[in-house]
N, C-alpha and C positions, 0 to 999 in steps of 0.2 A: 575715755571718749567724752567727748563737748558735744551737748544738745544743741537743737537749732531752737530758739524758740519763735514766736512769731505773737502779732497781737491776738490772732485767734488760738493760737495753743498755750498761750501763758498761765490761763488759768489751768485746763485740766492738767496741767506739767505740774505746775509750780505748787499751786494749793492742794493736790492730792497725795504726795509726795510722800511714799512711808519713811524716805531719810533727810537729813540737809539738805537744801540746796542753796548755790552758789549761783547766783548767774551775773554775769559779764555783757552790760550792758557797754554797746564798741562803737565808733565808725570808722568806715574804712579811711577814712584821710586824717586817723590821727596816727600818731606813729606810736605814743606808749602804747596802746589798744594791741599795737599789733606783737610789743614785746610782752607785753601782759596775755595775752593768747598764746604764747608757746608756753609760758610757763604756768597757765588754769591747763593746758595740754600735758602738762610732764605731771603736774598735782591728779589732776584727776585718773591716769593710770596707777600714782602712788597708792590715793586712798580707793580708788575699785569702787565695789557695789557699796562701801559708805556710805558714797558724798555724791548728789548727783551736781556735775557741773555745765551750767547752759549758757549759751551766748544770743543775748537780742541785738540786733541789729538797730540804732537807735532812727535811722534815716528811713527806716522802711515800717517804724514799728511805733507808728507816736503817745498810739492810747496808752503803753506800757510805760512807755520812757516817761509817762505828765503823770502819771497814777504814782506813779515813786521818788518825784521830784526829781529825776536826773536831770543834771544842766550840767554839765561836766564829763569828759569822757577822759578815760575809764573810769566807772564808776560798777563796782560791785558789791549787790546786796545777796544779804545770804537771809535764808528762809527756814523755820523748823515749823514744823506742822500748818504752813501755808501761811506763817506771821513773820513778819520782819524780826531779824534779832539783830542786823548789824549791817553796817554801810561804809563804804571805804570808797575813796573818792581819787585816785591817783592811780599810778604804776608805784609796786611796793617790791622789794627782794623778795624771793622765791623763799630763804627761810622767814621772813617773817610771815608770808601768807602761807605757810606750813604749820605756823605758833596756832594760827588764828583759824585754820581747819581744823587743827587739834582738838582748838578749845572747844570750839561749836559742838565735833565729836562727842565729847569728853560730857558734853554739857546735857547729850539728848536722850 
């Protein structure tokens, strides 16, 4: 399952967090955004109560999207203990953002 996040819920989501998270910052008028959201949708059932995986809206969500430098969509950062450990700036294959939830996994 994919969170929703929002500017007011990003902090108590993201920074509170007992595991990874992923979140998928998207708009809707991009089109990788929307192949990268089925496949943060088929990962996040993979990895379960893991790895939590959330999606900000970047049009509707500014403070979040300027707080983390996104200028680019799809752009997804991943978080462990409410710190940035990693930012990826594209649409990627499903096994390589498989390697890279592993690691984060593996890592925490």
């Amino acid at each position: 399952m994919i969170v929703t996040l929002t500017d007011e819920t990003f902090a108590a989501t993201v920074r509170t967090s007992d595991r990874p998270v992923v979140v998928d910052f998207w708009a809707e008028w991009c089109p990788p955004c929307h192949a990268l959201s089925r496949t943060l949708g088929e990962l996040a059932e993979e990895f379960g109560d893991r790895l939590l995986v959330a999606e900000l809206d970047v049009e509707d969500n500014p403070v979040a999207t300027q707080t983390y430098g996104v200028r680019a969509m799809p752009t997804l950062v991943l978080f462990r203990d409410g710190e940035v450990i990693a930012t990826m700036v594209g649409n990627r294959p499903k096994s390589v953002l498989r390697e890279t939830l592993r690691g984060v996994l593996a890592a925490a």
